[in-house]
C-alpha positions in Angstrom: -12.0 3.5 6.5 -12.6 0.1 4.8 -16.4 -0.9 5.0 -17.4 -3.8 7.2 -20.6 -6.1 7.5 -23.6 -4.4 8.8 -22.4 -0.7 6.9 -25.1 0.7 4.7 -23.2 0.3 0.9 -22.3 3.6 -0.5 -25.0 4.5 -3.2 -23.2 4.6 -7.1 -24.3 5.2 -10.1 -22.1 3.2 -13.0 -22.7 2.7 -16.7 -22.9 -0.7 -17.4 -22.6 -3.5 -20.4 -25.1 -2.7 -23.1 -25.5 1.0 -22.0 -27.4 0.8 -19.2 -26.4 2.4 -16.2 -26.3 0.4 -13.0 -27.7 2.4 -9.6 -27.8 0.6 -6.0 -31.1 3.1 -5.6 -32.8 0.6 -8.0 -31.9 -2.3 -6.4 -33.3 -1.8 -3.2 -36.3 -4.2 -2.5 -33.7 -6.9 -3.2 -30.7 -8.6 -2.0 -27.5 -7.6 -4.2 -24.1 -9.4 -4.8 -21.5 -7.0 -5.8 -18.4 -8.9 -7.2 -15.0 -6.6 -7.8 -12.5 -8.1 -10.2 -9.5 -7.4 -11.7 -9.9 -7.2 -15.3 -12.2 -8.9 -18.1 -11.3 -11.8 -20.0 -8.3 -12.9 -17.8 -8.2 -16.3 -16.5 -9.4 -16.0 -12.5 -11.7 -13.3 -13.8 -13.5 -15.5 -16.8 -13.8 -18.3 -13.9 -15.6 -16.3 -11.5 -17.8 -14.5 -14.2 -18.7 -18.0 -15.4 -19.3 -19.5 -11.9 -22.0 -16.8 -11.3 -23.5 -17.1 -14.6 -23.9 -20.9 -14.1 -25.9 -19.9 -11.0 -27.8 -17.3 -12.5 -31.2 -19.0 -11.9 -30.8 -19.5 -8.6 -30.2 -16.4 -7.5 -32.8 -15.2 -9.1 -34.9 -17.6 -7.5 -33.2 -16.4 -4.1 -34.4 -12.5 -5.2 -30.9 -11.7 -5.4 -29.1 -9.8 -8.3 -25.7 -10.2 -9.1 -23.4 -7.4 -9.9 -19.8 -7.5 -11.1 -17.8 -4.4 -11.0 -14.3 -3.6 -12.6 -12.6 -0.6 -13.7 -12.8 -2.4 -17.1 -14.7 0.4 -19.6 -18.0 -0.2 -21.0 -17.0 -1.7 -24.3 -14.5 -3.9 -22.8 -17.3 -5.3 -20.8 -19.7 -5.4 -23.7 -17.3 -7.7 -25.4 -17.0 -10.0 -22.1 -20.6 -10.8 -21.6 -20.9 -11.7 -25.3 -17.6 -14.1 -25.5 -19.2 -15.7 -22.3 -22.4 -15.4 -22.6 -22.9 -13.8 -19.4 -26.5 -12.6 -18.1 -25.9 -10.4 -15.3 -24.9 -6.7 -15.7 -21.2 -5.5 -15.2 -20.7 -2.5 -14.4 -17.6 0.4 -15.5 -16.1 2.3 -12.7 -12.9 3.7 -15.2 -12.4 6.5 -12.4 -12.3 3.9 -9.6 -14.8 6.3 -7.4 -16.2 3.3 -6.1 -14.0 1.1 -6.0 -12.5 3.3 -3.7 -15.4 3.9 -1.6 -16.2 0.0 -1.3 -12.2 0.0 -0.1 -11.4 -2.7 -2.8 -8.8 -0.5 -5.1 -5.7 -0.6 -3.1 -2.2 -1.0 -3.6 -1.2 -4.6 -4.6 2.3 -6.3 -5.1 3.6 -8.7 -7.5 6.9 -9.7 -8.2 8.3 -6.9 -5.4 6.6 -4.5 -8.2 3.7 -2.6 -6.2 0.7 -1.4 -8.4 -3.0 0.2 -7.3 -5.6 -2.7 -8.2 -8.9 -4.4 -7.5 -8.7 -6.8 -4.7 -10.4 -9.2 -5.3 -13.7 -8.8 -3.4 -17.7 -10.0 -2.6 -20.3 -8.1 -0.9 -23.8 -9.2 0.3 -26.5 -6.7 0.3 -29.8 -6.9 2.2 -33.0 -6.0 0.7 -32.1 -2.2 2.0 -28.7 -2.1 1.2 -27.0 -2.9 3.9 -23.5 -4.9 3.7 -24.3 -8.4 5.5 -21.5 -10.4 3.8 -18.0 -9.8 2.8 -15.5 -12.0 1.2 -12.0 -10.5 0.9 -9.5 -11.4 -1.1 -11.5 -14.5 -3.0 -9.9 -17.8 -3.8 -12.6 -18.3 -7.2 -13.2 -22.3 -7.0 -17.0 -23.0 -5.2 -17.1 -19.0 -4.3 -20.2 -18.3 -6.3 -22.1 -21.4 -4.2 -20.5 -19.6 -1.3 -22.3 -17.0 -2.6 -25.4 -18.5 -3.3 -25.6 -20.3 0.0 -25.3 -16.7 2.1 -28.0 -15.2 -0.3 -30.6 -17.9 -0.1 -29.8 -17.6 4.1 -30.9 -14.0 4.7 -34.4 -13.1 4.5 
């Protein structure tokens, strides 16, 4: 059953870029933004990454923490955050465990070929983990201010 807004977010435990692992138990106290994306270094991907980065300030400001999530592996993300310069942690789910418990690995179709992938997906997190925001199947253009806007609204 896919999750919906006002769900508590399953708990995971990922490693992340740079070795360190990435738990929602140590983000409670503050509001999270989990991003799901495809793949690293591909073109929609690299814009979204970026358009969070740019705003990295801000949500910091707003308390938040940004978290993107792909089943991209550890290395690949390692090599990601230094082309780009990115400041937030991404984090590796290779076995898709919680992808599939957020309900964002599905099946996908291009070209009448059908494939299991990320969907492209945001979540909002209250202070105790709690789901308050989700935005399926993101266009990328003004998402991360999108973002930014819900995060700096909840308390």
């Amino acid at each position: 059953m896919p999750l919906v807004t006002g769900d508590q977010a399953p708990d995971f435990d990922l490693p992340g870029a740079g070795g360190d692992a990435v738990r929602l138990g140590d983000l409670v106290g503050s509001k999270v933004v989990l991003y799901f994306y495809p793949k690293d270094d591909t073109s929609g991907c690299t814009l979204e990454a970026q358009g969070f980065n740019a705003l990295t300030e801000a949500f910091s400001a707003a308390d938040t923490i940004v978290i993107g999530v792909s089943p991209d592996s550890v290395k690949s993300h390692d090599k990601f955050r230094a082309k780009y310069e990115l400041t937030f942690p991404l984090a590796s789910d290779e076995s898709k465990t919680m992808l599939e418990a957020y309900g964002v690995w599905v099946e996908k179709s291009m070209y009448g070929r059908k494939y299991m992938g990320v969907e492209r997906t945001t979540m909002l997190l209250d202070r105790t983990g709690r789901i308050v925001r989700i935005w399926p199947k993101v266009k990328v253009p003004g998402h991360a201010e999108d973002v930014l806007a819900a995060a700096r609204a909840q308390t």
